[in-house]
C-alpha positions, -999 to 999 in steps of 0.1 A, spaced: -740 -587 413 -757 -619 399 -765 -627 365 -792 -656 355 -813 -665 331 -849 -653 333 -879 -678 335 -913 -675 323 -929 -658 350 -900 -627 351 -911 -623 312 -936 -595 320 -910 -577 340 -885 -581 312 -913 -574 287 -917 -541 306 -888 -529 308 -886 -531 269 -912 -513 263 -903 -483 283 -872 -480 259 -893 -491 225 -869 -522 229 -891 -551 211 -904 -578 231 -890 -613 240 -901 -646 244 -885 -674 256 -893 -694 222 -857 -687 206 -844 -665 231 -819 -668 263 -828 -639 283 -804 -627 313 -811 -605 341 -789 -593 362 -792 -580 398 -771 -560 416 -781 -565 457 -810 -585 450 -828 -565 430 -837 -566 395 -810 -539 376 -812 -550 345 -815 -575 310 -803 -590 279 -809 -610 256 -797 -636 228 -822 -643 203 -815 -675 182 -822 -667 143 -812 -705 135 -790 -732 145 -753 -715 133 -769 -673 141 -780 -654 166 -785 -617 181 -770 -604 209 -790 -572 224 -819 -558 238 -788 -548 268 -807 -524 292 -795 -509 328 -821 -497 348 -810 -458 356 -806 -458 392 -782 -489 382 -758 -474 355 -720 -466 368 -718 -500 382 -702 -522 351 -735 -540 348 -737 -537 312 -701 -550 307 -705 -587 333 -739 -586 313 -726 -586 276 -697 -608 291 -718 -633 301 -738 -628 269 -710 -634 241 -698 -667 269 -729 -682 263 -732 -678 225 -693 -693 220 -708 -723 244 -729 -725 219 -702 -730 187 -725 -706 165 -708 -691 132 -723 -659 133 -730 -634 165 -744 -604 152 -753 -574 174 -772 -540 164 -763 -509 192 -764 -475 189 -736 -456 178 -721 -445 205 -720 -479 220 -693 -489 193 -665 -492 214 -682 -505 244 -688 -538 225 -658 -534 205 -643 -546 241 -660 -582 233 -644 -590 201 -675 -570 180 -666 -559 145 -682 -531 125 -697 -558 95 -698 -543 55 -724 -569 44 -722 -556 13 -720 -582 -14 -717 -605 15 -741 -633 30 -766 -619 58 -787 -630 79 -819 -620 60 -841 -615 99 -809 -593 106 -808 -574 77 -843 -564 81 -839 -555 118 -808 -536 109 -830 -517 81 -857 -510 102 -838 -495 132 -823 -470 111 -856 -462 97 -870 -457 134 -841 -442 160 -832 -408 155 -796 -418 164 -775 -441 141 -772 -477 149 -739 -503 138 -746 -534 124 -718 -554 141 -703 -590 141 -684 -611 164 
């Protein structure tokens, strides 16, 4: 198991692999991207997207199936949450499904009330429109 970040040319793949899940896509504008392999082969991605200098987004965290069962997704959001504390930002936010709640719980992740509270306004939006287009509810959490 590896984990690096992706460069321009691996952008299609990642791009790819987004769209097969109706992920949105990334660009390496405000974005780290990491892909991790698992025996030299591509298994799977993440993503921190930068909404400013003190906020950013950890998601887009995707196994490829024939991958899953292998802890990828935990060394991957590891990795992940290491690089955005590297980074001193004040606000981590992350948007998963559910049933994912304790999975990133594990990382220090809080469920976020932002009610009455200041918000990311990007986030916020993102937040809105992912309950308006999964069928299965999504946490707007905070690290």
């Amino acid at each position: 198991m590896g984990i690096r970040l992706a460069t321009k040319n691996e952008l299609q793949w990642v791009n790819e692999q987004y769209q097969k899940i109706g992920f949105m896509p990334s660009n390496l504008e405000n974005e780290k991207i990491a892909i991790v392999t698992h025996q030299d082969e591509f298994a799977g991605v993440g993503r921190i997207v930068y909404l400013n200098a003190e906020e950013a987004e950890i998601g887009g965290i995707y196994i490829l199936d024939k991958f899953r069962g292998l802890s990828l997704a935990n060394e991957l959001v590891d990795y992940l949450v290491k690089e955005t504390k590297k980074n001193n930002l004040k606000e981590v936010y992350c948007l998963p499904f559910e049933e994912l709640k304790h999975f990133y719980q594990k990382f220090g992740f809080k469920e976020f009330d932002y009610e009455g509270k200041p918000i990311n306004n990007h986030i916020l939006k993102k937040f809105q429109w992912c309950l308006d287009t999964y069928e299965k509810k999504v946490l707007l959490l905070k690290l």
